[in-house]
C-alpha positions in Angstrom: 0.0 0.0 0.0 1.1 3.7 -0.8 1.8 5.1 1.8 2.7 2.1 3.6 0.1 0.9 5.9 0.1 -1.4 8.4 -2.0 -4.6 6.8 -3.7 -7.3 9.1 -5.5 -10.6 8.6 -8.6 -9.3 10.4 -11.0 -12.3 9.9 -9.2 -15.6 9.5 -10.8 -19.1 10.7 -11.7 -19.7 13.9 -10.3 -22.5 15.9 -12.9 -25.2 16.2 -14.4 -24.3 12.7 -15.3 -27.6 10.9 -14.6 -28.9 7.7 -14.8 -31.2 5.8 -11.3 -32.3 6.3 -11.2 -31.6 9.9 -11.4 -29.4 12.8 -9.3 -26.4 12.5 -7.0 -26.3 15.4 -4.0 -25.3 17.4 -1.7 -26.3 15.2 -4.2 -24.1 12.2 -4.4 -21.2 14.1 -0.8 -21.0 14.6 0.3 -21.7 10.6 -2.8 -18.7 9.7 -1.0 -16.5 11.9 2.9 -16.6 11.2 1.9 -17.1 7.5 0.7 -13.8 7.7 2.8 -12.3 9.3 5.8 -13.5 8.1 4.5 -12.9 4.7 4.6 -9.0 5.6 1.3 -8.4 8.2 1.2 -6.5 10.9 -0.9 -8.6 12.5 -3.2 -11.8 12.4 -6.3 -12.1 14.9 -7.6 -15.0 16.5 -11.0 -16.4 16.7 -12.5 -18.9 18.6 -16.0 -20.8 17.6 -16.9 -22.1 21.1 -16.6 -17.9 22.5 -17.8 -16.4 19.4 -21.0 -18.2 19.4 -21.2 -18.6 23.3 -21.6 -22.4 23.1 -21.7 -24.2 26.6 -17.8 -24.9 26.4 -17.4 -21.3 25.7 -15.0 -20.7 29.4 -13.1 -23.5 28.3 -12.4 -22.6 25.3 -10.5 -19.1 26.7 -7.8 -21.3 27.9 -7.7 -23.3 24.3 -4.2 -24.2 22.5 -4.7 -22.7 19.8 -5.3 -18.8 21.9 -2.7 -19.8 24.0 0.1 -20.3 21.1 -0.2 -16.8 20.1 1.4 -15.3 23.0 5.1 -16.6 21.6 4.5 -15.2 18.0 4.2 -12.1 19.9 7.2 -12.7 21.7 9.0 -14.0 18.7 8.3 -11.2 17.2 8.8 -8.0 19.4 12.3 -10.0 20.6 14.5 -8.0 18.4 15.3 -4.4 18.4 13.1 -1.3 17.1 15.3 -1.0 14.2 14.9 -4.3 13.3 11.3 -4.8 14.2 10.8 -1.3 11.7 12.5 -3.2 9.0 11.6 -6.2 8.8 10.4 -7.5 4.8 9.1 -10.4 3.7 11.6 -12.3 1.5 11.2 -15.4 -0.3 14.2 -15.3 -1.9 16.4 -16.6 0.9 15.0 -19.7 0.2 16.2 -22.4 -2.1 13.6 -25.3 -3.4 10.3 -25.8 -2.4 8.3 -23.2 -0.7 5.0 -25.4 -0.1 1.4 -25.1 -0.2 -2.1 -24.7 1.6 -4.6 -27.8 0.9 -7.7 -29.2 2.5 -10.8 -28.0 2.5 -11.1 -25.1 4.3 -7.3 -24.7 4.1 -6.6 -27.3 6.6 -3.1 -28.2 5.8 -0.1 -26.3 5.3 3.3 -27.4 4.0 4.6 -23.5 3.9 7.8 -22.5 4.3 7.7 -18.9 4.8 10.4 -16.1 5.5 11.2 -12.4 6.8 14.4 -10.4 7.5 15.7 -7.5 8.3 16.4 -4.8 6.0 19.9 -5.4 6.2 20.0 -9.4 7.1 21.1 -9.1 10.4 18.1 -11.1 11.7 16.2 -13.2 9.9 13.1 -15.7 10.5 12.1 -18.8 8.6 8.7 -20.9 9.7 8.5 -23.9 8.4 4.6 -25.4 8.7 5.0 -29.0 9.1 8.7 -29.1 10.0 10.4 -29.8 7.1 13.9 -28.8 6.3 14.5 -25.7 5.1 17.5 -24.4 2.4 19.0 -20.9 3.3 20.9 -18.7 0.9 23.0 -17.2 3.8 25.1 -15.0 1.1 21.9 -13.1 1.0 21.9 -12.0 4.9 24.8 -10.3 7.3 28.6 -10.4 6.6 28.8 -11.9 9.8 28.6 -14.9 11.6 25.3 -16.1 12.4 23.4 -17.7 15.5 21.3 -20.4 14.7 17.8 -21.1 16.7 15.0 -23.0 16.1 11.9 -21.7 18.0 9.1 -24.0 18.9 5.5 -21.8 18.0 4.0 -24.4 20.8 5.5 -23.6 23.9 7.9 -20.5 23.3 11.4 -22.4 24.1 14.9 -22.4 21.7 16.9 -25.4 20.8 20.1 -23.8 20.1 21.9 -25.4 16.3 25.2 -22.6 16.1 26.4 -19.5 16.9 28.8 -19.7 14.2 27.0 -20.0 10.6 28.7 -18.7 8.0 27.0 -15.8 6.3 27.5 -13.1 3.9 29.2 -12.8 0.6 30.4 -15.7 -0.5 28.4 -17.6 2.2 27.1 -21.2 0.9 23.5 -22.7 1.2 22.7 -24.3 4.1 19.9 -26.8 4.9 18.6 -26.7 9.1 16.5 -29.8 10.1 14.3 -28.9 12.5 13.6 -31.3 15.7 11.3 -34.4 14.7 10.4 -35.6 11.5 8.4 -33.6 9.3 4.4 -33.8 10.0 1.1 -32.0 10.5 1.3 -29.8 14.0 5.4 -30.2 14.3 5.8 -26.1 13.6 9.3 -24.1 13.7 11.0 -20.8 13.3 14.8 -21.4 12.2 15.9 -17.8 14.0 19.1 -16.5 12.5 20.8 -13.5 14.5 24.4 -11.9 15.8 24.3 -14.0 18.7 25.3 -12.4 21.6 23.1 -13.0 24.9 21.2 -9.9 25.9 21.8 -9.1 29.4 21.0 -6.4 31.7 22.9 -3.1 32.0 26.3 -3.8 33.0 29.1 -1.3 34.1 32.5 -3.1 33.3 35.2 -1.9 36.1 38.3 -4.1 35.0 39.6 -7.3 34.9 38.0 -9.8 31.6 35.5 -8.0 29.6 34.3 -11.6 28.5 34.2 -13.4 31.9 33.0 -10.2 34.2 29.6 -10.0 31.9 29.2 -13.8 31.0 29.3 -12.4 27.0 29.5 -15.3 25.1 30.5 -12.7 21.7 31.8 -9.9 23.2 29.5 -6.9 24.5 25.6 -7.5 24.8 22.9 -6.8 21.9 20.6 -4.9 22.2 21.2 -3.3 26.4 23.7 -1.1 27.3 27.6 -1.1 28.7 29.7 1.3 30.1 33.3 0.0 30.0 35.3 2.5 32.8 38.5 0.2 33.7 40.0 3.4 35.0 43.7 2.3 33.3 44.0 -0.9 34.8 42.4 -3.8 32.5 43.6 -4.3 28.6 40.1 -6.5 27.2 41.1 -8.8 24.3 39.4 -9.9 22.3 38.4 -11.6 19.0 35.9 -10.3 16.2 32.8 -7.8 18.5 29.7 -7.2 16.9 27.8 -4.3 18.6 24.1 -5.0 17.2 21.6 -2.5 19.2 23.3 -1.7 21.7 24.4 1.6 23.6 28.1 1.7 24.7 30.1 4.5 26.3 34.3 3.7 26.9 36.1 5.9 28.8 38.4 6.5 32.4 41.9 5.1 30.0 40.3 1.9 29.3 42.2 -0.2 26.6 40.4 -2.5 24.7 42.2 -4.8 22.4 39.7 -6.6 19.5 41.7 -9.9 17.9 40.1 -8.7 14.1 37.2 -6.5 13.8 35.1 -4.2 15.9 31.8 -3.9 13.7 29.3 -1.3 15.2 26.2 -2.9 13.9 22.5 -1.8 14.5 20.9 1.4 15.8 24.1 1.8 18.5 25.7 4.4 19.5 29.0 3.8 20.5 30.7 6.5 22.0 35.0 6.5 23.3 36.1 9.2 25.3 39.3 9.1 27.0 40.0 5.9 26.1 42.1 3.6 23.8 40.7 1.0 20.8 43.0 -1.4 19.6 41.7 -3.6 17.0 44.5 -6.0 14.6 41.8 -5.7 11.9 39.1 -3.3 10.8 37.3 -0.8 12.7 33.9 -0.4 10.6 30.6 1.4 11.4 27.3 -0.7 9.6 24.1 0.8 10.3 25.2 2.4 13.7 27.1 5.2 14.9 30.8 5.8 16.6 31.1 8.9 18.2 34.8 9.7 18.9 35.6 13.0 21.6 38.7 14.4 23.0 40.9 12.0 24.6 40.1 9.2 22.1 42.5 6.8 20.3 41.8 4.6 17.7 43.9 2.1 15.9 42.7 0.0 13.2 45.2 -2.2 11.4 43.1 -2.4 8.1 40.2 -0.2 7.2 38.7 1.9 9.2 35.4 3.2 7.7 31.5 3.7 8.1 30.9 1.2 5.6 27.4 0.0 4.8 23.9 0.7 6.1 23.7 4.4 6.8 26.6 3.5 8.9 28.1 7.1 10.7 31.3 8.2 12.1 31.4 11.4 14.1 35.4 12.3 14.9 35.0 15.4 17.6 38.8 14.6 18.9 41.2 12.8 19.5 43.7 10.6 17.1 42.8 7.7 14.6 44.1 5.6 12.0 43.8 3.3 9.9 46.6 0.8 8.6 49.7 2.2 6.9 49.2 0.5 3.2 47.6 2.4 0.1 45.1 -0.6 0.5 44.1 0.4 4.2 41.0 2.7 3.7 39.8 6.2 5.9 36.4 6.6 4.3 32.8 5.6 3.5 32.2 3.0 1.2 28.6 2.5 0.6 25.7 5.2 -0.1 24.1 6.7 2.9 27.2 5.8 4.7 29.3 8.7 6.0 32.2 10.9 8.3 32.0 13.7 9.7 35.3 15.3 10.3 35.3 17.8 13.4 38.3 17.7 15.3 41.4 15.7 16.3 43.6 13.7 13.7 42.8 10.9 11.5 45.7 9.3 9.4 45.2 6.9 6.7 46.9 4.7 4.0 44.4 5.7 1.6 40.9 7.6 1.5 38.2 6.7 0.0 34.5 8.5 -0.5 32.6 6.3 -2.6 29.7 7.3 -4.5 26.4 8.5 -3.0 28.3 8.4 0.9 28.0 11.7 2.7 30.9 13.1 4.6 31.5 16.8 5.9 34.9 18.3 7.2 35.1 20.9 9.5 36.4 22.7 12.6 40.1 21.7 13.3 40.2 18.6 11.7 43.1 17.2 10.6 43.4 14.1 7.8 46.7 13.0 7.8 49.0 10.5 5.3 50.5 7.6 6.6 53.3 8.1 4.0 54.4 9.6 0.9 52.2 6.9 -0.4 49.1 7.6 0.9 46.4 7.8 -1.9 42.9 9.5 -2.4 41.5 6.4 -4.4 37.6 7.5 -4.9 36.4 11.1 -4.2 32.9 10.0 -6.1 31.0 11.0 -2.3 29.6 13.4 -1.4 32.1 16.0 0.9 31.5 19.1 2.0 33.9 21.6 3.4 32.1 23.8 6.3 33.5 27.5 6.3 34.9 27.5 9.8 37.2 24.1 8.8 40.9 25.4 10.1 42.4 22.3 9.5 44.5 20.9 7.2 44.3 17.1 4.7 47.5 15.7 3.6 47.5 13.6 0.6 51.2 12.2 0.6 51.4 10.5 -2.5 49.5 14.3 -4.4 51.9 16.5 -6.3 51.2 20.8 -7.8 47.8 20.8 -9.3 46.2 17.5 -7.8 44.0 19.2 -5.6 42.7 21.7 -7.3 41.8 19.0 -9.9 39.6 17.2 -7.1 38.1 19.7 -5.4 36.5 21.1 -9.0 35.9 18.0 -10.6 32.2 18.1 -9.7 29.5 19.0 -7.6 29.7 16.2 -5.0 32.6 18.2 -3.3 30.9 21.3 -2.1 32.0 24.5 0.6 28.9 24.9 2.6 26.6 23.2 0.0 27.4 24.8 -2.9 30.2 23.5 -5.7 33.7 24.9 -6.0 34.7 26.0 -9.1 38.6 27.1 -10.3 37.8 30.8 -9.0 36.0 29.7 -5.2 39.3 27.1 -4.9 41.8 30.3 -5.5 40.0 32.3 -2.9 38.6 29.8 -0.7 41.6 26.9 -0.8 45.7 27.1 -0.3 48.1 24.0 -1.0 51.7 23.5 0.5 54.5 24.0 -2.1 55.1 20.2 -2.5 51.4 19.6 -3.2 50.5 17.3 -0.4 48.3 19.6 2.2 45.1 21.6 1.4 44.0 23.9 3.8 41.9 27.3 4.1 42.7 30.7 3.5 42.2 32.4 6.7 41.8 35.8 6.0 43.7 38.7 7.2 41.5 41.4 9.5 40.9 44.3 7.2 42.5 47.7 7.2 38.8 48.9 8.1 38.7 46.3 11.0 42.6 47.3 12.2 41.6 50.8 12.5 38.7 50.1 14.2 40.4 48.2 16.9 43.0 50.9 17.0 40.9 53.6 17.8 38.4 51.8 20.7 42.0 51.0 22.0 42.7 54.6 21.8 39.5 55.4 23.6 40.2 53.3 26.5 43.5 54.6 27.3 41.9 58.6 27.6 
């Protein structure tokens, strides 16, 4: 619907309708509703024969199976974050073979396989009617490993297959077999997420960041930390995922990741005067970092905002990716971006790829690495604010190369609006050897001089 709409299944059938097949039941009830909803509904509601018609059964029938069941798909379904919940589309496509079918008079048999995701796979749910197996095209969902679940629609419990499936690009397709063989009334929903237990707020005051929270992956989905080691604990650490969560690091913590620190979900992840170590990449994928004075950053790869609207806010502080011309400061994807404000960032190479936004500003500084430090894709979108006093080093840049960006088009703006050769002249000034653009900061006029001289005047007499 245009606009979207939230869409229900107002007026299914009614546990204990009667066909000619059978008597719709719990097991009915429960294959109308996730159907539905997994198929993109809001909502499915439930109906019972015995209470709508008032029959003599009719207080029995408020504690019936089939009312009963749909408690979990509510819990099932309001498990995951906002975000996700906001997100979530129907999508057939992650499965491979047979889908299934309704049959029976009265549609009193159902062989469905049916499944939803998030926008950007990071959680994805698979019912499968009778409990057949089901084929998953995990290359379609999240770059990262995967928990695997299957969740019983009957009584609300999880049978636990991974937490390590592989996923993303690349990833191969992989059958689940869910508990029992397949039949009429054996439900399940395959549950694929990041995996790390939520737990309740915890405030992290030294020693092992894994063994002081009982975090099977690293820091908890979805709840918040504060990590506050106040210099005395160094966390290691292999491969964090941050999905939905709310994390603040600070008093000289130093946190060590093994490979990658991936801000994932609607988090904010915020380092204050603190130190992040990580041996691989420091990304930012549909969340945000927010980096402030006293905040060091050290990635040994890339370190970029680099898919899902993912945001990097540098407000002080020093950062840095690896050293090589393949070691990426940037954003990579559209809707992904930087925003320059203060402190340091040095890279082996930048990168602003098409359709990312990025803005520089304030004191900002964007340092080389080395005379080989490249500028590999200016195609984003980057605009200069007019109070930037900064300064972005290109070490590998010679006379002219600048210049040549900074006009090339109109994704590369100063407050909004496109430079062209004569804004650059006024607006821009390079270092003799070509590597460092910076701003013209203009000289108080002779107007302005005066001025100053003569209130200074005033106040001596």
């Amino acid at each position: 619907l245009i606009p979207v709409k939230g869409t229900w299944l107002f007026e299914g059938r009614y546990e204990g309708y009667v066909a000619a097949d059978g008597t719709f039941g719990d097991w009915q009830c429960r294959f109308q509703a996730y159907q539905t909803v997994f198929a993109g509904g809001f909502g499915s509601l439930y109906g019972n024969m015995s209470i709508w018609e008032f029959k003599s059964d009719w207080l029995t029938a408020l504690g019936s199976a089939g009312g009963n069941d749909m408690q979990h798909i509510f819990t099932l379904m309001t498990s995951v974050t906002d975000s996700q919940f906001l997100s979530r589309i129907p999508d057939q496509s992650l499965l491979d073979g047979d889908t299934g079918s309704i049959t029976g008079s009265g549609d009193m048999f159902s062989t469905c396989i049916v499944a939803t995701r998030t926008a950007n796979g990071d959680n994805a749910m698979i019912y499968s009617a009778n409990g057949r197996n089901v084929r998953i095209k995990m290359s379609q969902l999240t770059n990262f490993p995967m928990r695997a679940q299957w969740f019983s629609p009957r009584d609300g419990s999880y049978t636990l297959i991974s937490t390590n499936v592989t996923s993303g690009s690349g990833a191969p397709i992989i059958e689940f077999d869910p508990p029992g063989a397949a039949a009429n009334g054996n439900d399940y929903v395959l549950v694929l997420d990041l995996g790390s237990e939520p737990t309740s707020a915890t405030y992290f005051l030294g020693g092992d960041l894994l063994t002081a929270g009982n975090w099977t992956r690293g820091l908890p989905n979805h709840q918040e930390a504060v990590i506050n080691t106040n210099g005395s604990a160094t966390m290691n650490q292999i491969n964090t995922w941050l999905d939905g969560s709310t994390v603040t690091v600070g008093g000289d913590a130093i946190l060590t990741f093994g490979e990658d620190l991936s801000v994932f979900g609607t988090v904010s992840f915020t380092v204050n005067n603190a130190t992040i170590n990580c041996q691989d990449d420091i990304f930012c994928d549909n969340g945000n970092i927010i980096l402030n004075a006293g905040s060091v950053t050290t990635a040994n790869d890339d370190w970029e905002a680099n898919d899902h609207a993912g945001r990097i806010t540098v407000n002080g502080g020093t950062h840095s990716s690896g050293p090589n011309p393949d070691h990426n400061v940037g954003a990579q994807r559209p809707g992904t971006g930087i925003d320059f404000r203060s402190g340091i960032v040095t890279a082996g190479n930048f990168r602003f790829q098409a359709n990312s936004e990025s803005s520089i500003g304030g004191g900002a500084v964007l340092a080389s690495a080395s005379s080989t430090t490249t500028f590999s894709d200016h195609a984003g979108d980057i605009d200069f604010l007019s109070g930037w006093t900064g300064s972005w080093e290109v070490g590998s840049f010679g006379p002219g190369d600048w210049k040549v960006i900074l006009t090339s088009g109109a994704n590369i703006t100063l407050d909004g609006t496109a430079i062209d050769s004569a804004r650059f002249d006024t607006t821009f000034k390079v270092s003799g050897d070509g590597t460092t653009l910076s701003r013209i900061i203009p000289e108080p006029t002779t107007l302005f001089a005066g001025i100053l001289l003569g209130l200074a005047f005033l106040r001596r007499f």
